[in-house]
PAZAPA-4460 file (N, C-alpha, C; in steps of 0.05 Angstrom, whole numbers, plus 32768, in hexadecimal, padded with zeros to 4 digits):
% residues 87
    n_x    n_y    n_z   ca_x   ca_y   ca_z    c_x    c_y    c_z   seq   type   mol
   8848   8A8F   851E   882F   8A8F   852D   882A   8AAC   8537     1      X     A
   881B   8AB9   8532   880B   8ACF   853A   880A   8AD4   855C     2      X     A
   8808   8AED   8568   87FB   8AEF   857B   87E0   8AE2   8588     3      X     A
   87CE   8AE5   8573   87B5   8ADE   857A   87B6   8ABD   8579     4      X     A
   87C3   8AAA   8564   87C2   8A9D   8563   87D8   8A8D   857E     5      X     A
   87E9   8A95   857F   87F4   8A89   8597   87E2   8A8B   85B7     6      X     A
   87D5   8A9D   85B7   87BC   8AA3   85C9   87B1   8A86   85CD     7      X     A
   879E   8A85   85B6   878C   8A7C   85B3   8795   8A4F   85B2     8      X     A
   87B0   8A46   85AD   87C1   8A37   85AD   87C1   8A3D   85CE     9      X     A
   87D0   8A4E   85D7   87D3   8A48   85F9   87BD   8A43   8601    10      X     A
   879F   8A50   8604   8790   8A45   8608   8787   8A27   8614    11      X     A
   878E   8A1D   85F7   8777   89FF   85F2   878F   89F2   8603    12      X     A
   87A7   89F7   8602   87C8   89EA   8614   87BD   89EE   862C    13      X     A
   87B3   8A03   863E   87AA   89FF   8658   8792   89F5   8654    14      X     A
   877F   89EB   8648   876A   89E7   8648   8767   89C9   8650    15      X     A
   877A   89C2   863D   8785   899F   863D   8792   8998   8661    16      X     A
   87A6   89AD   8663   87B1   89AC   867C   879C   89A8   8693    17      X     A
   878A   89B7   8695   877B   89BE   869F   876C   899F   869F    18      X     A
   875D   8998   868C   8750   8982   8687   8765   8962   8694    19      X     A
   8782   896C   8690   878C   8950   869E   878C   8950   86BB    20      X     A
   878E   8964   86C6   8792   8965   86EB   8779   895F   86ED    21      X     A
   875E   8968   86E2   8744   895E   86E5   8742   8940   86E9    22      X     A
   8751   8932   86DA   874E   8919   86CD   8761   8906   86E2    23      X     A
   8772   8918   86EA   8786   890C   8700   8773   890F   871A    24      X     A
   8765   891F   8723   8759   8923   8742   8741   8912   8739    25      X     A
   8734   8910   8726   8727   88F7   872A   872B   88E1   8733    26      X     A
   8740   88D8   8726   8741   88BD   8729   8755   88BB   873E    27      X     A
   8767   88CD   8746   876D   88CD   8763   875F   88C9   877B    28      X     A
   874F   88DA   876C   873B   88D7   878C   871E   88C6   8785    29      X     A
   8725   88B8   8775   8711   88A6   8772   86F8   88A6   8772    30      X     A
   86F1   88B8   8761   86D7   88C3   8760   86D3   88C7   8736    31      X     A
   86DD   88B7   872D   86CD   88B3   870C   86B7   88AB   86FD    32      X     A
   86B3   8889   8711   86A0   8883   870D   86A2   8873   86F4    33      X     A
   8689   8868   86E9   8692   885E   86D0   868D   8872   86B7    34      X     A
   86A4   886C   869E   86A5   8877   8686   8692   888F   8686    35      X     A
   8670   8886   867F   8666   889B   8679   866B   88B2   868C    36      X     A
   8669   88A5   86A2   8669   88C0   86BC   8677   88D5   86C0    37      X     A
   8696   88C3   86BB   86A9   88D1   86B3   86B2   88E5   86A4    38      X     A
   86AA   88DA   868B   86AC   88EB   8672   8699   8906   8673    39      X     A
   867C   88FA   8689   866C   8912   868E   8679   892B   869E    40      X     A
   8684   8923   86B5   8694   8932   86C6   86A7   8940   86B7    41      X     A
   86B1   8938   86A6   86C9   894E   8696   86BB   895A   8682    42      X     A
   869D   8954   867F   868F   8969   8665   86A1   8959   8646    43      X     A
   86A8   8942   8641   86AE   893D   862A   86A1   891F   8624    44      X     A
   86A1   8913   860B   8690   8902   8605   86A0   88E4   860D    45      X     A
   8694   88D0   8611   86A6   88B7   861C   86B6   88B2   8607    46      X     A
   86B5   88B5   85E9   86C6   88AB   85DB   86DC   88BD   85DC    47      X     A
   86DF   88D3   85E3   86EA   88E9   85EE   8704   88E3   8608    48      X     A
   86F8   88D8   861B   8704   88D2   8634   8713   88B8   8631    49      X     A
   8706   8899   861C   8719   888E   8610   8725   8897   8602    50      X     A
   872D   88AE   85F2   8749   88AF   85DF   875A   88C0   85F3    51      X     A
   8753   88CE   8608   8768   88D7   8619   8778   88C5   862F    52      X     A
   8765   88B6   863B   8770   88A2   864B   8784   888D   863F    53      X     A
   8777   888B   8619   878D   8873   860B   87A4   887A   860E    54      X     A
   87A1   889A   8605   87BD   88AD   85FD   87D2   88A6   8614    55      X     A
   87C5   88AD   862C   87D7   88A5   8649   87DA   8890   8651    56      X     A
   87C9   8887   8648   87D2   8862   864C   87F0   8859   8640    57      X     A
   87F3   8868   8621   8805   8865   8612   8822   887A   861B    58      X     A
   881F   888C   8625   8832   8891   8639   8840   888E   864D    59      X     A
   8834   887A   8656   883A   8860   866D   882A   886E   8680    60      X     A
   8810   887E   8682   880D   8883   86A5   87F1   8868   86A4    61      X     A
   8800   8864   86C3   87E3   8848   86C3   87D1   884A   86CF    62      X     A
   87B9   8855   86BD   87A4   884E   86C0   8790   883C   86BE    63      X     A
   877D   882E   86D0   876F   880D   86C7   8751   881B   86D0    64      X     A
   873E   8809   86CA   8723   8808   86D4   8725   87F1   86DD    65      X     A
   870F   87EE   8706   8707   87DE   8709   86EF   87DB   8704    66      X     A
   86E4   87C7   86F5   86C3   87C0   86EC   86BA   87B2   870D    67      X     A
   86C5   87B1   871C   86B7   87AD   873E   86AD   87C7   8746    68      X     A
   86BE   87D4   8750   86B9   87F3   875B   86B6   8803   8740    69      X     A
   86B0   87FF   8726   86AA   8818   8713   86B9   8829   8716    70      X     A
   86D2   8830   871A   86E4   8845   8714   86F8   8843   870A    71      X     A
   8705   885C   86FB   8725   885A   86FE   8734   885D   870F    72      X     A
   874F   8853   8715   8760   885C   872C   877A   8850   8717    73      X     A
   8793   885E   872A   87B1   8859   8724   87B9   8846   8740    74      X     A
   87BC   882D   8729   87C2   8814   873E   87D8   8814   874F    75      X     A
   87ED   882E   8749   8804   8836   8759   87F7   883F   8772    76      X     A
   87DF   884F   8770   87DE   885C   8789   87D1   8846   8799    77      X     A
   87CA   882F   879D   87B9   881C   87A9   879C   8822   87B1    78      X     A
   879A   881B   87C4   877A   8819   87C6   8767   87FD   87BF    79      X     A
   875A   8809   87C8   873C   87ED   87BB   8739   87E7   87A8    80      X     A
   8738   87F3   8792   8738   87F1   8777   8750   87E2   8771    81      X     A
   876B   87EB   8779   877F   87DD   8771   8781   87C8   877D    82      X     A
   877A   87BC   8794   8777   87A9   879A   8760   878D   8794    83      X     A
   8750   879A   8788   8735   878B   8774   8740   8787   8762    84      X     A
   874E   8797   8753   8756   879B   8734   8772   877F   8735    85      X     A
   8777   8776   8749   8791   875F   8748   8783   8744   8746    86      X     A
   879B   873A   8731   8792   871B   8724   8790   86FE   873B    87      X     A
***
């Protein structure tokens, strides 16, 4: 790999980085909203924001939507959502 090309590779690596702490203070702080909104807030398309969220889903981090309150949240951290979101 090249200079330029390793550049340009680190790049899109913080770019991504960048795009997950985005993705984490959302839904930490509970402010996503539903899908489209979401996906709007990060500037990428919803089918977009589902193949990233699957990806981490499949990593084990848990993320759910409540269809009550319209958001995402991590049912670890509790809250309202996680407390709606129980069977």
């Amino acid at each position: 790999m090249g200079v330029r090309s390793a550049r340009v590779y680190s790049g899109k690596v913080f770019k991504q980085i960048e795009q997950l702490q985005r993705i984490h203070r959302l839904i930490a702080a509970g402010r996503t909203g539903q899908p489209d909104d979401f996906a709007r807030k990060l500037g990428i398309s919803t089918r977009r924001l589902h193949d990233i969220l699957d990806e981490l889903r499949s990593r084990g981090v848990p993320i759910r939507y409540c269809h009550v309150v319209k958001n995402y949240f991590f049912p670890t951290l509790g809250g309202d959502a996680a407390l709606l979101s129980q069977p």
